[in-house]
PAZAPA-4460 file (N, C-alpha, C; in steps of 0.05 Angstrom, whole numbers, plus 32768, in hexadecimal, padded with zeros to 4 digits):
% residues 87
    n_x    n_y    n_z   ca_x   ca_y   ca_z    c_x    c_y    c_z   seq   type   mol
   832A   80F3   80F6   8328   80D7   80EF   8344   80CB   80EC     1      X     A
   8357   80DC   80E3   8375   80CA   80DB   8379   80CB   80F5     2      X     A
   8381   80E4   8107   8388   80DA   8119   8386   80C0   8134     3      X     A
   8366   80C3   812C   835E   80BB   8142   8367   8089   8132     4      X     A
   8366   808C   8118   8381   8072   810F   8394   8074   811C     5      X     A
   83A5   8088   811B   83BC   808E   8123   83C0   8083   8145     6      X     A
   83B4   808F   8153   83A5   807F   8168   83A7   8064   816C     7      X     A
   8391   8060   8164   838D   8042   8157   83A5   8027   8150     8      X     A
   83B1   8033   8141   83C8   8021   8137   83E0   8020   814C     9      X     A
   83E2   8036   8158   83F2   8039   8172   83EE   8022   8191    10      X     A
   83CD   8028   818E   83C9   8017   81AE   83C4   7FF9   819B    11      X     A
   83C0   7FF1   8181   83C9   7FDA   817D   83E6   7FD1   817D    12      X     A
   83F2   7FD9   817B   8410   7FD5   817A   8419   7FD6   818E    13      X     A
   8416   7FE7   81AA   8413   7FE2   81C5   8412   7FC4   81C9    14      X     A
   83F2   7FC0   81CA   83EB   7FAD   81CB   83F8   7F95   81CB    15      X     A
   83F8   7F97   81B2   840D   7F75   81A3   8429   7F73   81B4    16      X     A
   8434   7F90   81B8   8442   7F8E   81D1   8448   7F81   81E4    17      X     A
   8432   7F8B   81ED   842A   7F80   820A   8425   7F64   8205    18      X     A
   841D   7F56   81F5   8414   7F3C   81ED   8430   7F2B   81E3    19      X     A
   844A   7F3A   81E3   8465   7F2C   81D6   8462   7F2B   81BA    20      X     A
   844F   7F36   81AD   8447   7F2A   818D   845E   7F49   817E    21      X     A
   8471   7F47   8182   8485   7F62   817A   8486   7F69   8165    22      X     A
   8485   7F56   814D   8486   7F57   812D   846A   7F6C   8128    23      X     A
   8453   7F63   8139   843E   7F6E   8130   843D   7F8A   813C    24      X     A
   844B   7F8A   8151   8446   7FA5   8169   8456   7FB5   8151    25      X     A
   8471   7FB2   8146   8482   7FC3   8137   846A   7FCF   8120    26      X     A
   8467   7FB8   810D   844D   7FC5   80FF   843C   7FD3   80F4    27      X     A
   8427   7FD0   8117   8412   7FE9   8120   8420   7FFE   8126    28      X     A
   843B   8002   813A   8446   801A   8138   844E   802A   8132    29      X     A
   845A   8017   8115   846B   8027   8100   8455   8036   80F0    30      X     A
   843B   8024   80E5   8429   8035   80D4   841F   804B   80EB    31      X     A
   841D   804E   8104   8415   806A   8111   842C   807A   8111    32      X     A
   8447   806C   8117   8458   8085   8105   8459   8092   80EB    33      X     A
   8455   807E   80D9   8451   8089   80BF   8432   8095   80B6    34      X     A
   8423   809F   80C5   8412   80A9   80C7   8414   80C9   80DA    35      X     A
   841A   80C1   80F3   8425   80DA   8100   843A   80EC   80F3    36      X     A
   844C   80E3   80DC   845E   80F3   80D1   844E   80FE   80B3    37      X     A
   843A   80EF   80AF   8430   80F8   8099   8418   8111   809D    38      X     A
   840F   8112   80B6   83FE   812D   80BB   8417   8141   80D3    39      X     A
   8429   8135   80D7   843A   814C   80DF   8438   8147   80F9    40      X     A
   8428   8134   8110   842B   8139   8126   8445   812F   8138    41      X     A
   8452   8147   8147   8467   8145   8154   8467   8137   8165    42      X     A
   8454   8139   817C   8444   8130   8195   8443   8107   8188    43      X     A
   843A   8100   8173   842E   80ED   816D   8447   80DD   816A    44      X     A
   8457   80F2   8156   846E   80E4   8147   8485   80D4   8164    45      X     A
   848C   80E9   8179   849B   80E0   818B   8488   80CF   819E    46      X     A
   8478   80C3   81A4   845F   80B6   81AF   846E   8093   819A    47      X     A
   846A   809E   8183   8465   8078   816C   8486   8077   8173    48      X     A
   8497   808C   8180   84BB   8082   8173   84B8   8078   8194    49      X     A
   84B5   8080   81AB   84B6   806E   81BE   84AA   8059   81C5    50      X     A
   8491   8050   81B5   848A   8038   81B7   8494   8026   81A9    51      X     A
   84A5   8030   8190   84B5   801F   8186   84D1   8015   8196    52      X     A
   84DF   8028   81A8   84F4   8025   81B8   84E7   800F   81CC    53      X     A
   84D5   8015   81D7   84C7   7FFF   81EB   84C2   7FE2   81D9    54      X     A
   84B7   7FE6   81C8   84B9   7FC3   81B1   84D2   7FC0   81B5    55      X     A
   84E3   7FCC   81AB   8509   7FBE   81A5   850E   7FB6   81BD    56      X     A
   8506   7FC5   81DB   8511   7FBA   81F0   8508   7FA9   81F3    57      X     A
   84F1   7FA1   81F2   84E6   7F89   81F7   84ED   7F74   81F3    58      X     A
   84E9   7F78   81D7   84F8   7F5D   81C5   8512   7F5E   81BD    59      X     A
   8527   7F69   81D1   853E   7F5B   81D7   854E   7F74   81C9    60      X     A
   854B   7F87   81BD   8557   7F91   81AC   855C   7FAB   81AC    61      X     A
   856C   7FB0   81D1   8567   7FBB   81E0   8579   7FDD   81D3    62      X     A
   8590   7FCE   81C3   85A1   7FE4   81B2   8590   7FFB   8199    63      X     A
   8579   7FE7   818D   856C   7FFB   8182   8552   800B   8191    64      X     A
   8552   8002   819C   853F   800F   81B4   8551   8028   81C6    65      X     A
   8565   8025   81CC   8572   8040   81D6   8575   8055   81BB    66      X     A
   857E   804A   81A5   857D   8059   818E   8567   806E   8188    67      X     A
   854E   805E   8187   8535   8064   8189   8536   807C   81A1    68      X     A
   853D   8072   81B9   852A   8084   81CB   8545   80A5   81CB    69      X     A
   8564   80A0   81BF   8565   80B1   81BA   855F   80C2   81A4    70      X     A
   854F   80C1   8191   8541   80D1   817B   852A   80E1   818A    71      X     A
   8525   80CD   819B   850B   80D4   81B0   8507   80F9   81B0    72      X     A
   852C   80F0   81CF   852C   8103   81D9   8536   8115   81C6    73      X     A
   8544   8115   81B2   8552   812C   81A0   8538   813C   8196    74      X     A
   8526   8127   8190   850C   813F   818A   8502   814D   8196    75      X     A
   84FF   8140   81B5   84E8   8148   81C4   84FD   8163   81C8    76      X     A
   8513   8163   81CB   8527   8175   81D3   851F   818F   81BF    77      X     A
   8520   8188   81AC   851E   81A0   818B   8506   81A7   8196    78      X     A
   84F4   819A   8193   84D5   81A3   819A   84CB   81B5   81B4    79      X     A
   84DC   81AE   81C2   84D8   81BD   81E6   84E4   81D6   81E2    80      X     A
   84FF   81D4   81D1   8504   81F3   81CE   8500   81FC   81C4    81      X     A
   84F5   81F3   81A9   84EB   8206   8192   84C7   820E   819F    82      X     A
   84B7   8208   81B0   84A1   8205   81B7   84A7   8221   81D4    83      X     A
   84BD   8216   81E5   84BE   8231   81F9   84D0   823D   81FB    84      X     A
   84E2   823C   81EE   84FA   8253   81E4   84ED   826D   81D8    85      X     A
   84EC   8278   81E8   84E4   829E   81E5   84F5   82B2   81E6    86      X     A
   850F   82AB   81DD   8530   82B0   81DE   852E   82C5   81D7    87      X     A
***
């Protein structure tokens, strides 16, 4: 059930996106981040931090949006090798 909010609050925030409504897109995204960090999902958590990089570009604010999308990759990075590193 949370997740499937978590979900939820995401493709609204999309949404408003896609619609220019950015104040609201930030929002919905941020409460599916703060939801994805609160049951732990990794998958989810880097999912809500690039849709937030995609809001900032959008709406002009293109410096915190690279910021963003490098946290992105620093995770996805930790996570890929902590996940297939059999060292």
């Amino acid at each position: 059930m949370r997740e499937e909010a978590l979900i939820d609050l995401g493709n609204m925030g999309n949404l408003y996106a896609d619609l220019g409504n950015y104040e609201k897109a930030m929002k919905f995204i941020g409460q599916s981040l703060e939801m994805a960090e609160a049951i732990g999902s990794k998958y989810d958590i880097l999912s809500a931090k690039f849709s937030l990089a995609n809001v900032r570009f959008k709406s002009g604010n293109e410096k915190a949006a690279v910021s963003e999308l490098e946290q992105v990759l620093e995770r996805l990075d930790k996570t890929w090798v902590q996940r297939y590193d059999h060292g």
